[in-house]
C-alpha positions in Angstrom: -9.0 19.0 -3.7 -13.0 18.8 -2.1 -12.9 20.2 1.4 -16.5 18.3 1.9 -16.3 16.1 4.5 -17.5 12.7 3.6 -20.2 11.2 6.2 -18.4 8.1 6.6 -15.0 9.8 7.1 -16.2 11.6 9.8 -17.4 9.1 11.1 -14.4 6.6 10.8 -12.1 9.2 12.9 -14.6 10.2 15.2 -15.2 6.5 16.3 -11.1 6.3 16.1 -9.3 9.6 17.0 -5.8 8.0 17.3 -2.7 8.7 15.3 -2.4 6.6 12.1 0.3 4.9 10.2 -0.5 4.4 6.7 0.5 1.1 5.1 0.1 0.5 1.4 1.2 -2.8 0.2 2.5 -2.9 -3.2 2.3 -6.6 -4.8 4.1 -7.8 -7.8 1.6 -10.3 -9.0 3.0 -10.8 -12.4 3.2 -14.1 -14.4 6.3 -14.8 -12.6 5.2 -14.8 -9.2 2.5 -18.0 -10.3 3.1 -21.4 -8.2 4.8 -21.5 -5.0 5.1 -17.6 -4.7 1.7 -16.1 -5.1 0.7 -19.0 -2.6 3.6 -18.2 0.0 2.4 -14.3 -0.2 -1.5 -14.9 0.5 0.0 -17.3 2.9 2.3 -13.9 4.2 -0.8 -11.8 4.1 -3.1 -13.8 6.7 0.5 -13.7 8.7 1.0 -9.9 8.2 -2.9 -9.8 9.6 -2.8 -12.0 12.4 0.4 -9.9 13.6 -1.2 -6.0 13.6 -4.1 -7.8 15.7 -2.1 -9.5 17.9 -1.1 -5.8 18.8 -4.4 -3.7 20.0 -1.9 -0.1 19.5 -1.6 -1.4 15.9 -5.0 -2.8 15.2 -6.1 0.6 16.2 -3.4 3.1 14.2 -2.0 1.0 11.1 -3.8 1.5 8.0 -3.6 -1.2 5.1 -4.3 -0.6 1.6 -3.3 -3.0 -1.2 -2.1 -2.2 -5.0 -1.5 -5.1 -7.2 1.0 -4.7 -10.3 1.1 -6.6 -13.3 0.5 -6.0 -16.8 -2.6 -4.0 -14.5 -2.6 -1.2 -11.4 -4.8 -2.0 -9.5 -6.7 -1.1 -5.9 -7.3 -4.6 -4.5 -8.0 -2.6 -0.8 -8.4 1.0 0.0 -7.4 2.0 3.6 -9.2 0.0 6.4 -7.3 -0.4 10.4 -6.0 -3.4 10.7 -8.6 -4.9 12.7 -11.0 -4.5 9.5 -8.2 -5.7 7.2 -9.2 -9.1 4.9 -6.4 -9.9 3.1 -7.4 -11.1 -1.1 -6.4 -14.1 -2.7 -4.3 -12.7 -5.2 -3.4 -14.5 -8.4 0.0 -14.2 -10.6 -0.6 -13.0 -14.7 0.9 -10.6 -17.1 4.2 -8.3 -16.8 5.4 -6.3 -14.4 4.5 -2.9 -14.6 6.1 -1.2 -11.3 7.0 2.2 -12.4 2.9 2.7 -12.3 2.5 0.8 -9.0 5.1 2.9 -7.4 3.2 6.1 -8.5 -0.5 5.0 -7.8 1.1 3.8 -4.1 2.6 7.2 -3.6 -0.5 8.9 -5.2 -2.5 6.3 -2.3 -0.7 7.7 0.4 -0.7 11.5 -0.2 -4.4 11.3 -1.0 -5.1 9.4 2.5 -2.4 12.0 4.1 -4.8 14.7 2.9 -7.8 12.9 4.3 -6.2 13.3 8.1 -5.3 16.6 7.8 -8.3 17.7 6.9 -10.0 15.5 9.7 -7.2 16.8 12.4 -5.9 13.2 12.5 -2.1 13.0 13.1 -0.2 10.5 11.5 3.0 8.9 11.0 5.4 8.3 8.2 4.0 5.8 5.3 5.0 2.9 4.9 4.9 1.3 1.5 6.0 -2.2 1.0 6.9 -3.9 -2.4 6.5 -7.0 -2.3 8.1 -8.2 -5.8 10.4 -11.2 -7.1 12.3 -9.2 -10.1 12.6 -6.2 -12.2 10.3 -4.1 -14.3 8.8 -5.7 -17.3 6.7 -4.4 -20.1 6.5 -0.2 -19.5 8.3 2.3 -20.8 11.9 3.2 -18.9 10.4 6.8 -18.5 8.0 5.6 -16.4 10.3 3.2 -14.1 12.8 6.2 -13.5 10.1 8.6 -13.2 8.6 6.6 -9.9 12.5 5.8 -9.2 12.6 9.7 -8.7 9.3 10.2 -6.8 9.9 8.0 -4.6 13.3 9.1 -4.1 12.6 12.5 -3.7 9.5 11.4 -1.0 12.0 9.4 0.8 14.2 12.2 0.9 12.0 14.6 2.4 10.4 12.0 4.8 7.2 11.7 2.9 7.0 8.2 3.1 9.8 4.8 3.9 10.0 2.7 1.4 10.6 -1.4 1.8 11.6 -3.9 -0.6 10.7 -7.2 -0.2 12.0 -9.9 -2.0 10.1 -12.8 -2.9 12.0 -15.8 -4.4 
């Protein structure tokens, strides 16, 4: 782990001391998400962002990040608040690999857990949120039950709360 401080984290929490609520949202975009569903979950993102605004507590203390899966990982957002949250347009290809997405959304959120203790920032229990319409597809079983275990074992020990939504 570096214990240098980064300029701009010090900044960030020194401009915004309060509490924070980590919020990593982990989207299946997979092939089978393309028409009607990738659309009604960009549409579900500029709702989920209107909402933590609406709330100045919120806009001030929840963090959003954003992992995509597919036949891909990858970090569409790293933490901003709320009030600095844009949601993507995010298109549907490939399989569905969410063994990896589980881990690099747990690996997200113990990272940015690190960051606020080492800034003395409290924080509250993550919150990741798949967002998915089926079942993995394409990766090894090893790797599904693997993140099945993490995240059960976080959960467990109230490292992070896990919800599924379904997307049909």
């Amino acid at each position: 782990m570096n214990d240098t401080l980064r300029l701009d984290e010090i900044v960030e929490f020194a401009e915004n001391p309060e509490p924070r609520c980590p919020c990593v949202l982990l989207i299946d975009t997979s092939g089978s998400m393309q028409g009607g569903s990738i659309e009604a979950l960009n549409e579900g993102l500029w709702s989920f962002k209107n909402d933590l605004k609406k709330n100045s507590l919120a806009a001030r203390r929840v963090e959003v990040g954003i992992i995509t899966f597919d036949s891909e990982i990858n970090l569409i957002q790293n933490f901003v608040t709320a009030d600095q949250f844009e949601p993507p347009r995010l298109t549907a290809n490939g399989l569905t690999n969410m063994g990896a997405g589980i881990h690099k959304a747990l690996d997200m959120v113990q990272a940015r857990k690190s960051e606020y203790r080492t800034n003395g920032i409290a924080y509250y229990r993550p919150w990741v949120f798949m967002i998915t319409d089926g079942e993995p597809q394409g990766e090894l079983d090893q790797v599904v039950e693997q993140a099945t275990r993490r995240l059960h074992d976080d959960e467990a020990n109230k490292r992070v709360d896990l919800f599924t939504v379904c997307v049909e």
